[in-house]
C-alpha positions as CSV (number, residue, x, y, z in Angstrom):
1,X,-71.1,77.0,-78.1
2,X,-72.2,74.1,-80.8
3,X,-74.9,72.0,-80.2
4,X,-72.8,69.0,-80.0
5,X,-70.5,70.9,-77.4
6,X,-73.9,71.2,-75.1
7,X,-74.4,68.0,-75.9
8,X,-71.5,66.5,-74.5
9,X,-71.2,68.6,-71.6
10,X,-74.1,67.5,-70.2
11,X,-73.2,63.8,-70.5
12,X,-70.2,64.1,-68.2
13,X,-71.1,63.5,-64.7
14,X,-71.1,66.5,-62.8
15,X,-68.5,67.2,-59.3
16,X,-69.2,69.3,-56.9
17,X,-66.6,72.1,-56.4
18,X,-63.9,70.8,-53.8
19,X,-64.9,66.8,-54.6
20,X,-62.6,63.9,-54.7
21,X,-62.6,62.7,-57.5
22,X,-63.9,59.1,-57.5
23,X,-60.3,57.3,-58.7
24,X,-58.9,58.8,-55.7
25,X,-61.0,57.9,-53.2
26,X,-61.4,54.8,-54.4
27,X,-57.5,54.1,-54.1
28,X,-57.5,55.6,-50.9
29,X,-60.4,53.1,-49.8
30,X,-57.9,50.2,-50.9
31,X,-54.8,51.1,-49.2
32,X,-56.6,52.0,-46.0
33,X,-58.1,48.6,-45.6
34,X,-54.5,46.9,-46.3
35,X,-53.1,49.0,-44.0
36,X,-55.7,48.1,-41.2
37,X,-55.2,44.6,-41.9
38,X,-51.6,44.7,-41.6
39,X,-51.6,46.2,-38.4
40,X,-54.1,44.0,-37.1
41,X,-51.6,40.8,-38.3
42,X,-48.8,43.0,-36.3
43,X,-51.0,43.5,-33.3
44,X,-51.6,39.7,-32.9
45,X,-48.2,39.1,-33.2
46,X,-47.1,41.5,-30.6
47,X,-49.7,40.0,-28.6
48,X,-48.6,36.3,-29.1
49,X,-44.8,37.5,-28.1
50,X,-46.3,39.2,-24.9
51,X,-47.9,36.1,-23.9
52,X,-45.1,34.1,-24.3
53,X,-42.8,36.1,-22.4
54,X,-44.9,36.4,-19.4
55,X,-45.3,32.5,-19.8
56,X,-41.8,32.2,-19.8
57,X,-40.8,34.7,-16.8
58,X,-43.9,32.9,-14.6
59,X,-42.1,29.5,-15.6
60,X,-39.0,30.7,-14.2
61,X,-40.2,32.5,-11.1
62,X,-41.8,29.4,-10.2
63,X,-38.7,27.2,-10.7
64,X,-36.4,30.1,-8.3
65,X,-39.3,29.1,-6.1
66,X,-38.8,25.4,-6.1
67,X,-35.0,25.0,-5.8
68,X,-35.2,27.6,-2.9
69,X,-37.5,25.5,-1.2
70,X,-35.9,21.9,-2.1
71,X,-32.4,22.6,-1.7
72,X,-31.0,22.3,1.5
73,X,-29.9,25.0,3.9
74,X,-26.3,24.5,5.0
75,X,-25.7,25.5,8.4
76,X,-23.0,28.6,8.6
77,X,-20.2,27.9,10.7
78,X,-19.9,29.4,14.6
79,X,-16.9,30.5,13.9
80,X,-14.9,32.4,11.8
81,X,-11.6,29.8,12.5
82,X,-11.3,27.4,9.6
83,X,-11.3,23.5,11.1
84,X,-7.6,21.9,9.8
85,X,-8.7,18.2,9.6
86,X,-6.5,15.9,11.7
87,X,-4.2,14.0,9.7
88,X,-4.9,10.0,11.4
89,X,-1.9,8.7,13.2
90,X,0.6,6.6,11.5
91,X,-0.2,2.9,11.6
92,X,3.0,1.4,13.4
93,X,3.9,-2.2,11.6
94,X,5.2,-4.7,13.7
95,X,7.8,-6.6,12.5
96,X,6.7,-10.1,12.4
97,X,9.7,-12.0,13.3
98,X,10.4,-9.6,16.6
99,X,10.5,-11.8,20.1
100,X,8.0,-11.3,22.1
101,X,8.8,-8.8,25.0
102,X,10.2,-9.9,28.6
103,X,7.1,-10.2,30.8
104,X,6.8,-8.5,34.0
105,X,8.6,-9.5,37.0
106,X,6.8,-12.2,39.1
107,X,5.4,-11.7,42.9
108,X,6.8,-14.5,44.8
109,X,4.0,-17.0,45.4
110,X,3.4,-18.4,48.6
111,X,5.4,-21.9,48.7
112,X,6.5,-21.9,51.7
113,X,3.9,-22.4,54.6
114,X,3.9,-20.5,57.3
115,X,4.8,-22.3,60.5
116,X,3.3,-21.5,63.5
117,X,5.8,-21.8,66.8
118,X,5.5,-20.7,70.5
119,X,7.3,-17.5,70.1
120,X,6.6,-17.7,73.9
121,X,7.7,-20.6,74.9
122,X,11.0,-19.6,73.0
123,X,11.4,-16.1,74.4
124,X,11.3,-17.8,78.2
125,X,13.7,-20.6,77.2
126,X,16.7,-18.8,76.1
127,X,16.2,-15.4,78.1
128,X,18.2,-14.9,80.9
129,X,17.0,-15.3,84.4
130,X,16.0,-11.8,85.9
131,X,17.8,-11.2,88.6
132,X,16.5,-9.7,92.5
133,X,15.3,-6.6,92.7
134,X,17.5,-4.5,94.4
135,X,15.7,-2.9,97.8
136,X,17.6,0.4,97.1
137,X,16.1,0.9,93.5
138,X,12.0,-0.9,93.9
139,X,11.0,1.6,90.3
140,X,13.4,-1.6,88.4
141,X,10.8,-4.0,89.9
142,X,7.6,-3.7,86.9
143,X,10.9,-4.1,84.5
144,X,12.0,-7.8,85.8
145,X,8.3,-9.3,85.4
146,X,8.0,-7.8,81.8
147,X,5.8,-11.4,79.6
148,X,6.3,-11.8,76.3
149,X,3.4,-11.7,74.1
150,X,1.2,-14.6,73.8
151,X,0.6,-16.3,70.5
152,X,-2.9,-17.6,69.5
153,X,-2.2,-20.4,67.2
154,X,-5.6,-21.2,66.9
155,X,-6.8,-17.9,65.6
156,X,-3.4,-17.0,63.2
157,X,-4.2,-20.6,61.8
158,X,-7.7,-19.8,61.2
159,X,-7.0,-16.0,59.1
160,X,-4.5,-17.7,57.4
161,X,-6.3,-20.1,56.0
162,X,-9.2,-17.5,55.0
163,X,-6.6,-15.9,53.4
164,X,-5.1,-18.7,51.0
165,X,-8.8,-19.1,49.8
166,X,-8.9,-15.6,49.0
167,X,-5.8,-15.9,47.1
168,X,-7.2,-18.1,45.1
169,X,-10.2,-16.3,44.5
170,X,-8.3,-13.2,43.4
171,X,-9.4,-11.2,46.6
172,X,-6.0,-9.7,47.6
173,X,-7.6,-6.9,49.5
174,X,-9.6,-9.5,51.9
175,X,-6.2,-11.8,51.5
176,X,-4.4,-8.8,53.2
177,X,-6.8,-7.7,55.9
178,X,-6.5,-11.7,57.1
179,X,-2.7,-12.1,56.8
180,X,-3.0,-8.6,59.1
181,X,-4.9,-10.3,61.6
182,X,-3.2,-13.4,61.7
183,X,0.3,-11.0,62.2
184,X,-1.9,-9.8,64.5
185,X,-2.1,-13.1,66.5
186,X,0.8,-14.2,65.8
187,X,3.0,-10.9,66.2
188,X,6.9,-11.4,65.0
189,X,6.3,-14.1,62.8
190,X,8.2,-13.0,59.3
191,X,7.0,-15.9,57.3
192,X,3.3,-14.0,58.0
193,X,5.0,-11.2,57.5
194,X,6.5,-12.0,54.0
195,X,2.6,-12.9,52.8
196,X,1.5,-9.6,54.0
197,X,4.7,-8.0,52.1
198,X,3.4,-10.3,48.8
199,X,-0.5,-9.3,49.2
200,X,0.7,-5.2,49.3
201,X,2.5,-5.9,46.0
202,X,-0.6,-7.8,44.1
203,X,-2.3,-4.3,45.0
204,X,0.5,-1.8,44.1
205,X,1.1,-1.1,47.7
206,X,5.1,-0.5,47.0
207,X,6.2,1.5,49.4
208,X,4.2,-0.2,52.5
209,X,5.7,-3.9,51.0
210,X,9.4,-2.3,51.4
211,X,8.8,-0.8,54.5
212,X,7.4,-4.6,55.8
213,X,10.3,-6.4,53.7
214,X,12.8,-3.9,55.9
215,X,11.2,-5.4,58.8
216,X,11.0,-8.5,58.0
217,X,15.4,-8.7,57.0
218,X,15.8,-6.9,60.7
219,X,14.6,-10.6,62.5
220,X,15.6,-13.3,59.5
221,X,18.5,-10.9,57.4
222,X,18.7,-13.9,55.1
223,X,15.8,-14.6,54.3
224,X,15.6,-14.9,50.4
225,X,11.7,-14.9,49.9
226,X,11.5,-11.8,51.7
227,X,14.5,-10.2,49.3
228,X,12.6,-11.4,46.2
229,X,9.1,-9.7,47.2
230,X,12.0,-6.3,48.6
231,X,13.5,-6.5,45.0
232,X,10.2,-6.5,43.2
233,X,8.9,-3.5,45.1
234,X,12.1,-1.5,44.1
235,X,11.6,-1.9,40.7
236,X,7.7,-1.0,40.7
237,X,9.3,2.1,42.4
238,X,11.7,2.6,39.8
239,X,15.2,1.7,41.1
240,X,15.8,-0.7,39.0
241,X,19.5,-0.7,39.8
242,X,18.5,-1.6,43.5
243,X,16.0,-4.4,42.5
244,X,18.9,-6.1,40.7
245,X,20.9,-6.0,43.6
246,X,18.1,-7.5,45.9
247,X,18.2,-10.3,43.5
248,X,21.9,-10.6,43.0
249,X,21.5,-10.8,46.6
250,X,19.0,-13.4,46.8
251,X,20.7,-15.7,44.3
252,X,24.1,-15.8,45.7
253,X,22.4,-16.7,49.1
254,X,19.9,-19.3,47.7
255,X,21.3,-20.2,43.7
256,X,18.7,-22.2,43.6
257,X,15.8,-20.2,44.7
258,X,13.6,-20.1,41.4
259,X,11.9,-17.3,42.0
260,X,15.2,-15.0,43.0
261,X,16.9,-16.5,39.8
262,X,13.9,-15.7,37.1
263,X,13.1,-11.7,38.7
264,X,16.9,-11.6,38.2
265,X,16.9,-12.7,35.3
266,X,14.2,-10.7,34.2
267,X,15.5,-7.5,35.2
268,X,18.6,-8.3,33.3
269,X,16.7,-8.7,30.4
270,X,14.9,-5.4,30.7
271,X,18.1,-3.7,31.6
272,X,19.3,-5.0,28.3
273,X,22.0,-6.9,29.6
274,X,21.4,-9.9,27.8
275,X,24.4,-12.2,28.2
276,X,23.8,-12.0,31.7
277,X,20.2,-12.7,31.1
278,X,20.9,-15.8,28.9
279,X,23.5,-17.2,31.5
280,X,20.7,-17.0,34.3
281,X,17.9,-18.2,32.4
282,X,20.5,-21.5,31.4
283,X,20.7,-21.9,35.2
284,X,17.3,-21.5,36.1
285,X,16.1,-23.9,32.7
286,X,18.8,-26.2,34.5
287,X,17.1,-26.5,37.3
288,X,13.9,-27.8,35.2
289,X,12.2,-24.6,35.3
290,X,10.5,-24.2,32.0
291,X,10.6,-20.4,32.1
292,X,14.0,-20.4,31.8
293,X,13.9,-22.2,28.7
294,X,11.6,-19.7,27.5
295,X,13.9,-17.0,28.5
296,X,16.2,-18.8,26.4
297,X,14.5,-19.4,23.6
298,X,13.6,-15.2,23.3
299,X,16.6,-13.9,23.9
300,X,18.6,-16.2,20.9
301,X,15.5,-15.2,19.1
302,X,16.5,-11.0,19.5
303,X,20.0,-12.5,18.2
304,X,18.4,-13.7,15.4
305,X,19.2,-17.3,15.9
306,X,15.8,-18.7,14.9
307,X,17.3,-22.2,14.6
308,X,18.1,-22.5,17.9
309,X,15.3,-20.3,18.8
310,X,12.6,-23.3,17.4
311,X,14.4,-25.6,18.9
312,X,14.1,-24.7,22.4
313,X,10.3,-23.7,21.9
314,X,9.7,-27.0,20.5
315,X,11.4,-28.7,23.6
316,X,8.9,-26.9,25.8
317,X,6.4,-28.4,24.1
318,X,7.5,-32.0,25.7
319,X,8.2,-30.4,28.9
320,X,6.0,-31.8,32.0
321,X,6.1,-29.1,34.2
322,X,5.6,-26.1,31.5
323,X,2.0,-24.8,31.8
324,X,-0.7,-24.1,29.3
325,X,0.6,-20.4,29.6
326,X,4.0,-21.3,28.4
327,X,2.9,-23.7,26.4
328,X,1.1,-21.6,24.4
329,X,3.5,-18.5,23.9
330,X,6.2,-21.2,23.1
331,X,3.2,-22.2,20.0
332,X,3.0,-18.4,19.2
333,X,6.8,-17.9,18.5
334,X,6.8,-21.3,16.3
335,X,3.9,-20.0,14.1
336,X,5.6,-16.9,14.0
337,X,9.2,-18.0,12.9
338,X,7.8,-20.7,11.0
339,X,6.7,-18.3,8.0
């Protein structure tokens, strides 16, 4: 080997057997400290994307939470059967220009005042004189000195007059128990009798006011009060047929009974019968009864004669002896048919 071969050789650094060389190393150096750093920026970032994820499922646990506990709990039903809802009923309109309808029929008031007489004194005059017990047959003797029952005047005068002021007061059931006792005092008398009859029917005693009214036609069988109050308690009962022909009855007697002739006329009405209705209403209007004229007046109205009609409710408007009652259902119709 030359000099300058030795020479040069020993210049160049020397490398241990199995060395990296320095290039390499140095290269690898590089790339590994990229590499770390990378990873490092995609560790953060994996972290970052945890965090928000847990953030976001705590956010929406905590929001099941509070719509579980702020929405209300509907209650389950009992049952298993599904509530149909009830349809509401049908509104009925009335038509405006219909007549109003007949009104009920009337217990007879009291007009007549119940006269007290000697039932007694009567019962001796015109009964026969006994004749002399026999000697054979002395059991016939208690049968000659039978005595009529004595009358108290006094005490029938007093219980009827505690019952008129019960009538007034509206106190039928006290009205009753004093026309009883009165009877009571005075026992046969069917004018008494008749007001016991009238107090049973202002408490829907029916049947016990017939039964009197049959007692009270067996001693006076024309006495037209006494069909009147019989009359109305057929019809409470239902046989209206019969109640018509208590009043038919009553009117042919007395035609110009006022109370017979109105109930009559009512229960013509109510049977539909109107004609006849009219033609009694015309005779009981005729005898200056306004309720006839009222009748009247609703029965042309369900003809549909409103002219006629308003006339006769504005004529009971002048009348004297119509009431505020009348007076004030004839006002009703005329505001009515005056639309």
């Amino acid at each position: 080997m030359s000099i300058l071969a030795k020479l040069l050789k020993k210049n160049e650094p020397t490398q241990a057997k199995g060395d990296i060389p320095p290039g390499v190393v140095q290269a690898v150096s590089s790339s590994a400290g990229k590499g770390a750093a990378e990873r490092g920026a995609e560790r953060r970032k994996f972290l970052l994307l945890g965090g928000l994820a847990a953030v976001l499922v705590a956010g929406g646990a905590l929001l099941v939470l509070y719509l579980k506990l702020n929405t209300p709990v509907r209650p389950m039903p009992r049952s298993e059967t599904t509530a149909v809802p009830v349809p509401p009923a049908p509104v009925v309109q009335r038509q405006v220009s219909s007549a109003p309808p007949a009104p009920a029929l009337e217990v007879v008031p009291h007009q007549e005042k119940v006269r007290l007489t000697t039932y007694a004194t009567t019962v001796k005059r015109s009964a026969p004189a006994a004749p002399a017990p026999r000697p054979a047959a002395p059991a016939a003797e208690p049968q000659a000195e039978k005595k009529a029952v004595p009358r108290d005047q006094t005490t029938a005068g007093a219980y009827l007059f505690a019952a008129r002021n019960a009538e007034v007061r509206g106190d039928y059931l006290q009205a009753l128990r004093s026309y009883q006792k009165a009877l009571e005092a005075d026992p046969g008398n069917y004018r008494i009798m008749n007001n016991v009859a009238s107090a049973m029917l202002h408490l829907g005693m029916y049947r016990e006011a017939l039964v009197m009214v049959q007692q009270i036609l067996a001693i006076k069988p024309e006495y037209v009060s006494a069909m009147v109050n019989g009359g109305i308690a057929q019809y409470r009962l239902g046989l209206l047929s019969e109640a018509r022909q208590w009043f038919e009855r009553a009117t042919a007697i007395d035609p110009s009974h006022r109370e017979a002739l109105y109930n009559l006329a009512l229960s013509q009405e109510k049977a539909g019968s109107l004609d006849s209705a009219l033609e009694s209403y015309r005779r009981l209007s005729g005898g200056g009864d306004p309720r006839g004229t009222l009748g009247m007046a609703r029965i042309l109205e369900w003809r549909q004669e409103k002219v006629e009609a308003l006339r006769l409710y504005r004529d009971i408007l002048v009348l004297p002896d119509a009431g505020n009652q009348i007076r004030e259902a004839a006002r009703e119709r005329i505001r009515v048919l005056d639309r």
